[in-house]
C-alpha positions in Angstrom: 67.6 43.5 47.7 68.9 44.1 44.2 72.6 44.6 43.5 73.4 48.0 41.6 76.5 49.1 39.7 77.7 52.5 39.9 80.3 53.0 37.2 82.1 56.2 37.8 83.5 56.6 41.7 83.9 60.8 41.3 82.0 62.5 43.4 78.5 62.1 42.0 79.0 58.2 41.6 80.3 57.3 45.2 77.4 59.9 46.7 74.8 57.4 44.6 76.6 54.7 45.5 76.2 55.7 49.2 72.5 56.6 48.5 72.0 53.0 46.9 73.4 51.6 49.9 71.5 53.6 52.2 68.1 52.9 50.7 69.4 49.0 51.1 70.7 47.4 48.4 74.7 46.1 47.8 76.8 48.7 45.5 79.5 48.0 42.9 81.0 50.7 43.0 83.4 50.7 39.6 86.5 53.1 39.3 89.0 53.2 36.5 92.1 53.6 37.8 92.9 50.1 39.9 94.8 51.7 42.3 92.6 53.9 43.1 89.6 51.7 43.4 91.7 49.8 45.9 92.5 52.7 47.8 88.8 53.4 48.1 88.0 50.0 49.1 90.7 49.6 51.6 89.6 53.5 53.3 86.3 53.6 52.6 86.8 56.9 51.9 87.6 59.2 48.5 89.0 62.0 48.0 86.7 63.4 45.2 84.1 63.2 48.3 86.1 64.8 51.5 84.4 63.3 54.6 81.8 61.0 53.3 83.0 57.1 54.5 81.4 54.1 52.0 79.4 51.8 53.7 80.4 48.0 54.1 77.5 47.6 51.5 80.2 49.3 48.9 82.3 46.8 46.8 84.4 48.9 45.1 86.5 47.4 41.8 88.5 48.2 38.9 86.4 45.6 36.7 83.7 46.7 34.9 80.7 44.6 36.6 77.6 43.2 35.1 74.2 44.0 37.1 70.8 44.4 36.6 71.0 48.1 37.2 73.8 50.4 36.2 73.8 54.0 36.9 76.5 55.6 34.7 77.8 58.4 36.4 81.0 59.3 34.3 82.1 62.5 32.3 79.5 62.9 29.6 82.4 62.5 26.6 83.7 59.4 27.9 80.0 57.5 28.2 80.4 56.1 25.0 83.9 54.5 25.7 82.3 53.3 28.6 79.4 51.7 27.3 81.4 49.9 24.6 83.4 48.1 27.5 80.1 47.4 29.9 77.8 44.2 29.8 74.4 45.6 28.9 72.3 46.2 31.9 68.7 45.5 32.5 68.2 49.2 33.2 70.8 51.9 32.6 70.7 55.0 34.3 72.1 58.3 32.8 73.5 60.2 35.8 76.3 62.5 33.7 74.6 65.8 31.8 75.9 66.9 28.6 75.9 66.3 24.9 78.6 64.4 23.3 80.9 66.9 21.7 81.2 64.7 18.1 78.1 63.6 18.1 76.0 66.2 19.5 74.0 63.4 21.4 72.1 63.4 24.5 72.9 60.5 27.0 70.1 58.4 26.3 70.7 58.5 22.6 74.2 57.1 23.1 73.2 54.5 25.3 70.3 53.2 22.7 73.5 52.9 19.8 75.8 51.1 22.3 72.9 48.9 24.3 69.8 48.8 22.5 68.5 46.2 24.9 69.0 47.9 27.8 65.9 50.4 29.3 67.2 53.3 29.3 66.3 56.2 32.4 67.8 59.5 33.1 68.5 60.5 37.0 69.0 64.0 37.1 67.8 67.0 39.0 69.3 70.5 41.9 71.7 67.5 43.3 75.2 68.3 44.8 77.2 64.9 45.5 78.6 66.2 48.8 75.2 67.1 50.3 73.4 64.0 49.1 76.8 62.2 50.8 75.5 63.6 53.9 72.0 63.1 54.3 70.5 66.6 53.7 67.4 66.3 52.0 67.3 66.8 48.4 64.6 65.4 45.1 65.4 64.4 41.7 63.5 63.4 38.6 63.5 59.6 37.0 63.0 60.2 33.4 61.9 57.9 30.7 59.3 55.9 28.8 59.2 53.0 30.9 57.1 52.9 33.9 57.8 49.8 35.6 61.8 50.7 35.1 61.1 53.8 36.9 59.1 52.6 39.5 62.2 50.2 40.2 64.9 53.0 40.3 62.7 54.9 42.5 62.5 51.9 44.6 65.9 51.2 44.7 67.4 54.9 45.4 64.5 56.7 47.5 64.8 57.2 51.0 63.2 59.7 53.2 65.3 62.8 52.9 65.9 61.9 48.8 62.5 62.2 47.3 62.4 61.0 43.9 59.8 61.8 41.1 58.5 60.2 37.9 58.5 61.7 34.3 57.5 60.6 31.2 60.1 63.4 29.3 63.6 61.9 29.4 64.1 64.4 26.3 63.4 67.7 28.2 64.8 66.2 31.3 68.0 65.8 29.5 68.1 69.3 27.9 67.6 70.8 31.1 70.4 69.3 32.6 72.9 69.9 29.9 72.2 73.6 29.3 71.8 74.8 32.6 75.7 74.0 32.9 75.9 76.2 29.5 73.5 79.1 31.6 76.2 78.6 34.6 79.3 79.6 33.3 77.5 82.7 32.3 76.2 83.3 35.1 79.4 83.0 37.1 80.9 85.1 34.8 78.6 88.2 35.5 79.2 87.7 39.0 83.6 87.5 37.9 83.2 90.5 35.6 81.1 92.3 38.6 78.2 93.0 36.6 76.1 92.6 39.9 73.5 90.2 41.1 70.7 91.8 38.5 72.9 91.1 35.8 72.9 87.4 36.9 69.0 86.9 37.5 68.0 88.3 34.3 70.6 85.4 32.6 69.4 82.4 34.7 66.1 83.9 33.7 66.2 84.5 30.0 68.5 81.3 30.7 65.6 79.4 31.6 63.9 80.9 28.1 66.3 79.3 25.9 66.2 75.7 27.6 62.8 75.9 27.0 62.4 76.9 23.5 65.2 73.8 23.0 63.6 71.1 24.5 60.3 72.1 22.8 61.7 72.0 19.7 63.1 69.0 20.0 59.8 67.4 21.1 59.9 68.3 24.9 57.4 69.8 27.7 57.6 73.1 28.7 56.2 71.9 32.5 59.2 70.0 32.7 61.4 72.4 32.3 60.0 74.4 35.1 60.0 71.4 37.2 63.6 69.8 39.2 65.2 69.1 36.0 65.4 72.5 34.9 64.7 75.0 36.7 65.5 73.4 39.8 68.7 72.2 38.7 69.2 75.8 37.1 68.8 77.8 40.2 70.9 75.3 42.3 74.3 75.4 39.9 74.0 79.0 38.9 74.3 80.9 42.6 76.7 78.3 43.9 80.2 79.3 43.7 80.3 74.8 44.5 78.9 74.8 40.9 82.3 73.4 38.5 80.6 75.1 36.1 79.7 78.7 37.9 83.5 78.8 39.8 84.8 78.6 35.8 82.4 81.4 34.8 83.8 83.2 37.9 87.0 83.1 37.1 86.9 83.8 33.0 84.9 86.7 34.1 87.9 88.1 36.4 90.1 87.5 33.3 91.2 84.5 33.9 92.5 82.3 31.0 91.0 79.0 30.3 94.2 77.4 29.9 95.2 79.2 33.2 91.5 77.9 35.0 92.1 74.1 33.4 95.4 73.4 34.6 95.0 73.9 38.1 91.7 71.7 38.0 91.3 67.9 38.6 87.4 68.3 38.2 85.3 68.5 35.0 83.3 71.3 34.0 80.2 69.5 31.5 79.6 73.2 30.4 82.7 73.6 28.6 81.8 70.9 25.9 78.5 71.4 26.1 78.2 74.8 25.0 79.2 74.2 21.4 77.6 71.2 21.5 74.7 72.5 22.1 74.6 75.3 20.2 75.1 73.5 16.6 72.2 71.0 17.9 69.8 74.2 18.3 71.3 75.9 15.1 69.8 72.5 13.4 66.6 72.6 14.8 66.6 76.3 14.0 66.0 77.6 17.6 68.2 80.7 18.6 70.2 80.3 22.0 72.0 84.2 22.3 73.6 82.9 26.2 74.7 79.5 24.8 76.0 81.3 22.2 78.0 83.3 23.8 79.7 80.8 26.0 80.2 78.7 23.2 82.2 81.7 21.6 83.8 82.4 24.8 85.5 78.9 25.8 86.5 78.3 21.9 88.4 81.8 22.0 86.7 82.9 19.4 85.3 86.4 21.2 85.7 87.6 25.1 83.6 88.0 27.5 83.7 91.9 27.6 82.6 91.1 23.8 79.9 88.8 24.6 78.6 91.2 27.9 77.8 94.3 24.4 76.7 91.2 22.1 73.7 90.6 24.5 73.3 94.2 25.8 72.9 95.0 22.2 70.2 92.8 21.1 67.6 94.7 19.7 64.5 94.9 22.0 61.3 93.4 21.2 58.1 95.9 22.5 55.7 93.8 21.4 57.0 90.8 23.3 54.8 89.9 26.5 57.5 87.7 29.0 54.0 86.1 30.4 53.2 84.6 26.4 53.1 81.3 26.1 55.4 81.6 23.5 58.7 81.7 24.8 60.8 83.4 22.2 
């Protein structure tokens, strides 16, 4: 039985620290505020995670722990803090998706600057922390160079009803998870703005287009991006109103104000510093992004989304482009 740390106790980190316990194996389950990990361990119960109760195999603390395996499961621009504050693990799990606003790095890349020691995996794939809490069956992708680390996170998380897969692409893997929150804010906003459900396919599809043309760029697979880590993980947060990132869209599109959506919310949207993120990290590799684009306009309050909507419409078409091409423009 190995002990794993899960450092982050929102939702996603207490569901994986309930999955970890169900598979078999003790939890630390880390929280930052003190009094709130106590609360947690005295309940067994949080209230990021309505009705899930923490097994006995749930040590919850305020200290940061040192274990062999640590999945990091906080918000994607506080993983760096993090890191500089937790012993190096054996293996280090990137659960959060994103790109670091100042740095424009993926999670993996932050984690080989802070912990170069540690092996470094990515845990991602169509994954909502409440119905993992609750047993409904679900998959996910393990993503990195190591085999042997993999195999032991696979190990150490599967069970039955959570089917867990191998890949040798952290990169696309990664990609996919951080723009598909970008792709959901648009496509909640369609829905908002009443565009209709047409309007909302064709942007989780041409969506699907850009994610692809990034992570190839940046030395991706395509076949990964059509596997759980993208499109999977596409399709699930885009036509869930449960989607942080689609409710935003939804409610920008109705007109909304940011400021307006932000204050009434305890729970982090990735998309929001994504998008921008994202965007100047595809500008440098030269690959053109028009939906990520258009988000990242949108949330900086630099354009509308009634301005965006006659942006896109207006693209010019392209009659010689076959959608079936291998080349995904």
């Amino acid at each position: 039985m190995n002990e794993i740390a899960v450092i982050g106790a929102g939702a996603w980190g207490t569901a994986l620290a309930i999955q970890a316990a169900r598979a078999g194996h003790g939890v630390v389950l880390w929280a930052r505020d003190p009094a709130k990990a106590c609360e947690i361990q005295q309940t067994r119960a949080n209230a990021r995670l309505p009705g899930a109760r923490l097994p006995d195999a749930i040590h919850v603390t305020a200290t940061l722990p040192h274990r062999r395996i640590a999945l990091l499961a906080v918000p994607m621009q506080h993983l760096r803090a993090i890191l500089a504050q937790l012993p190096a693990p054996e293996i280090a799990v990137a659960c959060a998706k994103g790109l670091e606003r100042s740095s424009l790095c993926l999670p993996l890349e932050i984690l080989a600057a802070c912990h170069p020691s540690s092996t470094g995996l990515v845990l991602t794939g169509p994954n909502f922390a409440h119905e993992i809490a609750a047993r409904l069956p679900a998959a996910a992708i393990v993503a990195g160079h190591a085999g042997d680390a993999r195999s032991i996170l696979i190990e150490c998380l599967a069970t039955p009803g959570f089917r867990l897969y191998a890949s040798d692409d952290p990169l696309a893997a990664q990609i996919g998870g951080a723009a598909k929150n970008v792709i959901a804010i648009a496509a909640g906003a369609a829905i908002g703005a009443g565009l209709g459900e047409n309007a909302r396919a064709a942007l989780i599809t041409r969506g699907l287009a850009e994610i692809t043309r990034l992570a190839v760029a940046l030395g991706g697979h395509a076949t990964t991006v059509a596997g759980l880590s993208g499109l999977g993980d596409l399709l699930l947060t885009c036509t869930s109103a449960r989607s942080r990132n689609t409710s935003l869209g939804l409610e920008l599109g109705r007109g909304v104000a940011l400021a307006e959506i932000l204050t009434a919310r305890s729970t982090v949207a990735e998309g929001l510093a994504t998008a921008p993120a994202l965007v100047a990290r595809a500008a440098a590799a030269g690959v053109d992004l028009p939906i990520c684009e258009a988000v990242a306009r949108v949330v900086t309050g630099r354009s509308t989304i009634a301005d965006e909507i006659v942006t896109l419409l207006d693209r010019p078409l392209r009659p010689n482009h076959d959608e079936t091409s291998s080349k995904i423009r």
